[in-house]
VEXZAFI-521216 format. One line per 8 residues: number of its first residue (from 1); their letters; for each residue x, y negated, z negated of C-alpha. Coordinates in nm, 2 decimals. Example, Ala and Ser with C-alpha at 12.3 -4.5 7.8 and 13.67 -1.06 7.14 Angstrom:
REM residues 2
1	AS	1.23:0.45:-0.78; 1.37:0.11:-0.71
REM end
This chain:
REM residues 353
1	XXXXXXXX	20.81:-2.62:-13.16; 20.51:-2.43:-13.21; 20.21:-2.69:-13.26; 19.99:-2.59:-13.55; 19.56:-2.63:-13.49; 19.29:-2.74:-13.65; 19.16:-2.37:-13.79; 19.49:-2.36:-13.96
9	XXXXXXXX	19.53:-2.75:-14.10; 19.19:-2.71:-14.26; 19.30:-2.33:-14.36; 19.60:-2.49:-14.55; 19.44:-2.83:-14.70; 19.16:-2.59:-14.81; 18.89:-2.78:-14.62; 18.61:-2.71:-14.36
17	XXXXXXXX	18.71:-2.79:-14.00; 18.45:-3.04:-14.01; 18.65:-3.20:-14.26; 18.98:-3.22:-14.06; 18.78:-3.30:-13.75; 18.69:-3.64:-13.95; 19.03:-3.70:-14.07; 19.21:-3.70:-13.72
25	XXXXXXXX	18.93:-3.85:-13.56; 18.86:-4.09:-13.79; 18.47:-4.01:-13.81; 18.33:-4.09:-14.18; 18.43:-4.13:-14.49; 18.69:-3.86:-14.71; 18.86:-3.88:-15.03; 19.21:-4.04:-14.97
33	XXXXXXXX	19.35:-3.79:-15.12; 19.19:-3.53:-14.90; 19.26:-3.75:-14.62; 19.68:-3.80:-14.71; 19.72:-3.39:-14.75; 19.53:-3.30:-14.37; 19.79:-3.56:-14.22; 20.03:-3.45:-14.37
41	XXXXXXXX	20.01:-3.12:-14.26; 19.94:-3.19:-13.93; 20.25:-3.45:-13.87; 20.45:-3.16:-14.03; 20.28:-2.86:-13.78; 20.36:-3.09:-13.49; 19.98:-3.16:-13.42; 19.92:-3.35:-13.13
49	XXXXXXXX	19.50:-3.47:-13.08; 19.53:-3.40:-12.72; 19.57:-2.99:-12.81; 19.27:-3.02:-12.99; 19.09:-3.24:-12.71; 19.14:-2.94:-12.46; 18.94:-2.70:-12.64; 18.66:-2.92:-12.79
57	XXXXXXXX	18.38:-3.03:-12.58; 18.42:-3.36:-12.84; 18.12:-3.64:-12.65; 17.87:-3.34:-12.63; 17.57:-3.30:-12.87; 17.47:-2.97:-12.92; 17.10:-2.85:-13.02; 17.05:-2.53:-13.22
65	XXXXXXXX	16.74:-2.43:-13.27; 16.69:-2.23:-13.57; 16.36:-1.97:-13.57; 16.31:-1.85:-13.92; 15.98:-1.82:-14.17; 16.05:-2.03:-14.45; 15.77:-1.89:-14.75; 16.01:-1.79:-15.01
73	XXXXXXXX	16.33:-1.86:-15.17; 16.52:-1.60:-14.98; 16.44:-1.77:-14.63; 16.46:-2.11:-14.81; 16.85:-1.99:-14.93; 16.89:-1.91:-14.55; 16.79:-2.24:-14.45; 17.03:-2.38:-14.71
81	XXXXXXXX	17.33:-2.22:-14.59; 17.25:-2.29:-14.23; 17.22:-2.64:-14.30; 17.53:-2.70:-14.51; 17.77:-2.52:-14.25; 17.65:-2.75:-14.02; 17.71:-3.08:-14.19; 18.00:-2.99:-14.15
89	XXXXXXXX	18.03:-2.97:-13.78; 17.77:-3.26:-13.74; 18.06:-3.46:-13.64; 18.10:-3.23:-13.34; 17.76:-3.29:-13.22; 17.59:-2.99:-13.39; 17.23:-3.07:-13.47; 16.98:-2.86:-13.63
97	XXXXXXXX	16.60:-2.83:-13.55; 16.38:-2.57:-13.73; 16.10:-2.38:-13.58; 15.94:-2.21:-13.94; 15.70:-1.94:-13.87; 15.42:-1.74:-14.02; 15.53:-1.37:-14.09; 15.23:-1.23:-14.10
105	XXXXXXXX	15.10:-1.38:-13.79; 15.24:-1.24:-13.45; 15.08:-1.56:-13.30; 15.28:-1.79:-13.52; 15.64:-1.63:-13.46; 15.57:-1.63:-13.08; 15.45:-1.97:-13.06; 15.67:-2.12:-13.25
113	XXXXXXXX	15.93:-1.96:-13.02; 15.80:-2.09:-12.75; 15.83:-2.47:-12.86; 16.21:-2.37:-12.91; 16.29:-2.23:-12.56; 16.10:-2.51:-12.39; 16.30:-2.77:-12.55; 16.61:-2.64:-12.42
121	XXXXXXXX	16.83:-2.53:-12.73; 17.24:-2.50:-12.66; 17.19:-2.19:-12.88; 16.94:-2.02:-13.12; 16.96:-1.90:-13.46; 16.65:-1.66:-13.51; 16.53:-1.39:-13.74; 16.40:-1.12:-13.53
129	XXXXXXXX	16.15:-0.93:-13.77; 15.90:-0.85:-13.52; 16.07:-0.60:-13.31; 15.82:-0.59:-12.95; 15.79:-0.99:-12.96; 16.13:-1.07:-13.08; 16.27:-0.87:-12.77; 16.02:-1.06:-12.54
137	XXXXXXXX	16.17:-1.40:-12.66; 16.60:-1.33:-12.65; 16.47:-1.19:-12.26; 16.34:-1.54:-12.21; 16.68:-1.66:-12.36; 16.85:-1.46:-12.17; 16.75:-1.56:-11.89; 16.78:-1.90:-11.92
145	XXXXXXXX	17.13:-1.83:-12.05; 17.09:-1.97:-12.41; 17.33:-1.78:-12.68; 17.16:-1.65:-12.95; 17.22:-1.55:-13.32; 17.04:-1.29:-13.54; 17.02:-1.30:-13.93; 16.88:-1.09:-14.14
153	XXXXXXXX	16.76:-0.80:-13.88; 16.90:-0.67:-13.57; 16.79:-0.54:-13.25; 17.11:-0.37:-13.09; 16.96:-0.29:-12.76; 16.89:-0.68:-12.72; 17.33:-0.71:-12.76; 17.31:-1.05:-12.95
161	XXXXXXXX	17.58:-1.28:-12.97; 17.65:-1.21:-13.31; 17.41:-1.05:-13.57; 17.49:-1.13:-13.95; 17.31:-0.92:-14.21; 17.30:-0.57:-14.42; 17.31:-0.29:-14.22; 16.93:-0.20:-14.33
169	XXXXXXXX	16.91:0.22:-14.28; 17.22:0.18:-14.54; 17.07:-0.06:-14.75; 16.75:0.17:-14.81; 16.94:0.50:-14.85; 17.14:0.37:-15.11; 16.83:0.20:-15.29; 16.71:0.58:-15.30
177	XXXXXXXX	17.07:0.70:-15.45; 16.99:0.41:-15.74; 16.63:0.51:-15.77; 16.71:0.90:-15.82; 17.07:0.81:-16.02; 17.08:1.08:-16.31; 16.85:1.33:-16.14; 16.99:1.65:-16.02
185	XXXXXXXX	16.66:1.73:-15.77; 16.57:1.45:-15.71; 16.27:1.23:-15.85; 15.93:1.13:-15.72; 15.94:0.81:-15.53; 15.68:0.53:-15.47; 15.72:0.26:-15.22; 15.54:-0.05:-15.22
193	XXXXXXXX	15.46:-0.22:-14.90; 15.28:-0.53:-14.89; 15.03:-0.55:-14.62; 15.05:-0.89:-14.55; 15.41:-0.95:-14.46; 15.55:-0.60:-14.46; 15.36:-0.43:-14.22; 15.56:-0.65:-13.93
201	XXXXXXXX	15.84:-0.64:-14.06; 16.11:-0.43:-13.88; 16.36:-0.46:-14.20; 16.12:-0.30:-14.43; 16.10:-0.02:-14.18; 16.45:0.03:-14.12; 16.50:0.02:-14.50; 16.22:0.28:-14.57
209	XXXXXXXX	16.37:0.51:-14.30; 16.69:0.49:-14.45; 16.54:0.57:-14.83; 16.36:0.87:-14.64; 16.70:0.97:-14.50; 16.88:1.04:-14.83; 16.61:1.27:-14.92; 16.65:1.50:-14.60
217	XXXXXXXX	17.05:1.50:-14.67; 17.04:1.56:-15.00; 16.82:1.87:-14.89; 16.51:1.72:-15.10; 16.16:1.76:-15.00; 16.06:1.43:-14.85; 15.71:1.50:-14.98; 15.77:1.36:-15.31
225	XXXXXXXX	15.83:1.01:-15.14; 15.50:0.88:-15.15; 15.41:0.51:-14.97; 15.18:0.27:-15.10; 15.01:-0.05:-14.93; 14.98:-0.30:-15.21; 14.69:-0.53:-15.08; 14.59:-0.64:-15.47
233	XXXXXXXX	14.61:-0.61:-15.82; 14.35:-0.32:-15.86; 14.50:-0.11:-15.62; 14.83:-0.14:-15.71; 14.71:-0.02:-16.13; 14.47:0.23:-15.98; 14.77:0.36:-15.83; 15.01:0.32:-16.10
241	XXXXXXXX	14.80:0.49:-16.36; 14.75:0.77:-16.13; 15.08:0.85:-16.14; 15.18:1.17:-16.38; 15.46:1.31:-16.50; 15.83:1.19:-16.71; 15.77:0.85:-16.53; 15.76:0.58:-16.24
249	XXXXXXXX	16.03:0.54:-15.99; 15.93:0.24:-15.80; 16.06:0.12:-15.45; 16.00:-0.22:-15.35; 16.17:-0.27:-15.02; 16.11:-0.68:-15.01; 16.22:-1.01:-15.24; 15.89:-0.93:-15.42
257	XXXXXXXX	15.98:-0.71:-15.70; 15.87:-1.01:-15.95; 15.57:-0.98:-15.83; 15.50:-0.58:-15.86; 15.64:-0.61:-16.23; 15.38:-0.87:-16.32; 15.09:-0.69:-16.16; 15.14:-0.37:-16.34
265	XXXXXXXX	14.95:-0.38:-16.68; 15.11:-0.34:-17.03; 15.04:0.00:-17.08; 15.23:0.11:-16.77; 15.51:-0.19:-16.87; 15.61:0.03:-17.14; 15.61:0.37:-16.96; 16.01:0.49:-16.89
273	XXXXXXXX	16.06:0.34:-16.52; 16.27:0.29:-16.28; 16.24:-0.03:-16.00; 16.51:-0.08:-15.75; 16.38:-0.41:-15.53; 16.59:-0.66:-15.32; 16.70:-1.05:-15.31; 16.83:-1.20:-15.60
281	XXXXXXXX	16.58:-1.50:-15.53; 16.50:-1.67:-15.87; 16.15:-1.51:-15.96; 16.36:-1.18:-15.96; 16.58:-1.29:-16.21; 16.36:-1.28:-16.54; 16.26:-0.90:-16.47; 16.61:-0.80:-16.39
289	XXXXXXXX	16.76:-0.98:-16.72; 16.47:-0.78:-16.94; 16.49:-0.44:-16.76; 16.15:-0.44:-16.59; 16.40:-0.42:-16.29; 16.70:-0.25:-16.33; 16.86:-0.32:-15.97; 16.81:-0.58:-15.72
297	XXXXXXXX	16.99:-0.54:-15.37; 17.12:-0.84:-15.28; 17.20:-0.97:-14.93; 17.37:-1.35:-14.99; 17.15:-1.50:-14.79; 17.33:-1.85:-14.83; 17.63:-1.69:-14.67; 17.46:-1.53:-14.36
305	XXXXXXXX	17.30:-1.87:-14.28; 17.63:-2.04:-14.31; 17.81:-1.79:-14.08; 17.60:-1.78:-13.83; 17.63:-2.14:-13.76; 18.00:-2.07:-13.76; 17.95:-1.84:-13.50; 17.79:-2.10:-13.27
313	XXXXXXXX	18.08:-2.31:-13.35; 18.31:-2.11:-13.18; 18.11:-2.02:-12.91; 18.02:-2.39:-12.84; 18.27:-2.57:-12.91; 18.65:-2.41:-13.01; 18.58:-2.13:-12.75; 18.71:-1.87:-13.02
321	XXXXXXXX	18.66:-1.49:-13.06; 18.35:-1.38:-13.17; 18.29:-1.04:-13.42; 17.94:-0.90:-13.30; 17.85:-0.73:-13.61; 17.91:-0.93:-13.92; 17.73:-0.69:-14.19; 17.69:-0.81:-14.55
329	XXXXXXXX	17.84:-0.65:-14.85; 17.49:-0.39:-15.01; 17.56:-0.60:-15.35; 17.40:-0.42:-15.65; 17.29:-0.62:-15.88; 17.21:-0.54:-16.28; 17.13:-0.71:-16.56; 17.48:-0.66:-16.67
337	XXXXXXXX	17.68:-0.83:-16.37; 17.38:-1.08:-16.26; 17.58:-1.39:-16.33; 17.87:-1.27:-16.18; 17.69:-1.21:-15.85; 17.75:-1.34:-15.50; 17.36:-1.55:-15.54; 17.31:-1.64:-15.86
345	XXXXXXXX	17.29:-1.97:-15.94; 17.24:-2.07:-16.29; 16.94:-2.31:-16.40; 17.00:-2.66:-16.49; 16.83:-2.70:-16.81; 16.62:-2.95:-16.93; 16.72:-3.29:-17.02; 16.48:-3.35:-17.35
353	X	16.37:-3.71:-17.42
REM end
């Protein structure tokens, strides 16, 4: 008889294999009624401990090193899924250490790499926004034979282990489908870059290339796309009341749309607009739900950092197939489905008294 394994037992009691892993092996505390179904399945697929003894490494512990810049709620969502996937593998010797770095600082992202090669990860889990240094540092992994994982952005010519994230050139052409909905030859465009973070960042590149792209195969002239550094406040309303014509369409390839809606003043507020932005983080949430924004692309960011701790689970440890490319769904968001999307988490409100 067939004997049934752990992936399955947890896929039938509807639990994480951490979960099951702690029910067979006895390691911490679940609900006895949890507990009772898992064994029960397992004495009824004929599980034996010794099948999964042979393909668990069970006595090892294994360090995963996890280089991402922590500043906003998107890469603090990231974090968040990254660390609940792995509680529940902590049993199988999966621990976490976090190496947060400065985005706008070349310095920062290759020093803090650095500390996380020398320390001799099992694997890495790393954002790789800086193209030149970020192929520097999976060289150095790769040569010291450490797996590694990408979120968020990829580098294809560095062939990572697994990358988990949007397929950006995708994401940005169909921001520029949203931006122009409605409008036969297409609209006049502004996109906002941020010269703090955005200049370094490969994603916002890839996204604008992709925005660029629609024009060219829609047989538009690209010259209506017009790119703006936002570096403050003044510049950005200089800009904004510069800007003739039926209205605004606005591009904001980063999390920060929030932040572009509350820097443009009240006479441009009421102007008809248009602002396609990205992240459903919960500053963005407000504009969306009054129209300042009307769509947000979002990229689960919760569920990236929880698979790619999955995927060093079965490279580690259950010796499992791995998908390479794991792209996340280009979730629109609007105010009319926001609390039906993938991110959204409601507020708790406020206990009075």
């Amino acid at each position: 008889m067939k004997r049934i394994t752990i992936k399955e037992i947890a896929r039938q009691a509807g639990v994480s294999v951490g979960t099951v892993d702690r029910v067979l092996h006895k390691r911490g505390e679940v609900a006895e009624a949890t507990k009772d179904l898992v064994l029960k399945i397992a004495k009824e697929g004929n599980y034996t401990t010794n099948v999964f003894a042979r393909n668990l490494k069970l006595n090892k512990v294994y360090q995963i090193a996890v280089i991402l810049p922590l500043d906003n709620d998107y890469w603090k969502t990231q974090r968040q899924g990254i660390e609940q996937s792995a509680e529940e593998y902590e049993s199988l010797g999966m621990v976490l250490k976090f190496y947060p770095f400065d985005r706008s600082n070349q310095g920062s992202f290759l020093t803090k790499a650095a500390m996380a090669i020398d320390g001799e990860p099992d694997a890495v889990i790393l954002a790789p926004l800086m193209e030149e240094e970020a192929t520097d540092i999976c060289g150095r992994l790769k040569s010291k034979a450490i797996p590694f994982v990408f979120v968020d952005s990829n580098l294809e010519e560095v062939a990572p282990l697994a990358f988990i994230g949007q397929d950006s050139v995708q994401s940005g052409y169909l921001a520029a489908r949203l931006l122009n909905y409605g409008y036969g030859e297409g609209h006049d465009a502004w996109i906002l870059k941020y010269t703090d973070f955005d200049s370094l960042n490969k994603t916002i590149d890839e996204r604008i290339d992709g925005f660029r792209q629609y024009y060219v195969d829609q047989g538009w002239n690209a010259g209506r796309i017009h790119e703006i550094n936002v570096e403050n406040q003044v510049k950005l309303t200089e800009v904004l009341n510069s800007i003739k014509g039926e209205g605004m369409h606005l591009f904001v390839p980063n999390s920060r749309s929030y932040q572009i809606v509350s820097m443009i003043d009240e006479s441009n507020l009421a102007r008809k607009k248009r602002i396609v932005g990205y992240d459903l983080v919960k500053e963005n949430i407000a504009p969306l739900e009054n129209g300042h924004v009307d769509f947000i692309i979002d990229q689960n960011p919760n569920l990236q950092g929880n698979l790619s701790v999955q995927v060093l689970y079965k490279q580690l440890i259950a010796n499992a197939p791995i998908k390479q490319y794991q792209y996340m769904p280009l979730e629109v968001v609007s105010k009319e489905n926001l609390r039906f999307a993938n991110s959204y988490r409601e507020e708790p409100e406020e206990v009075v008294g």
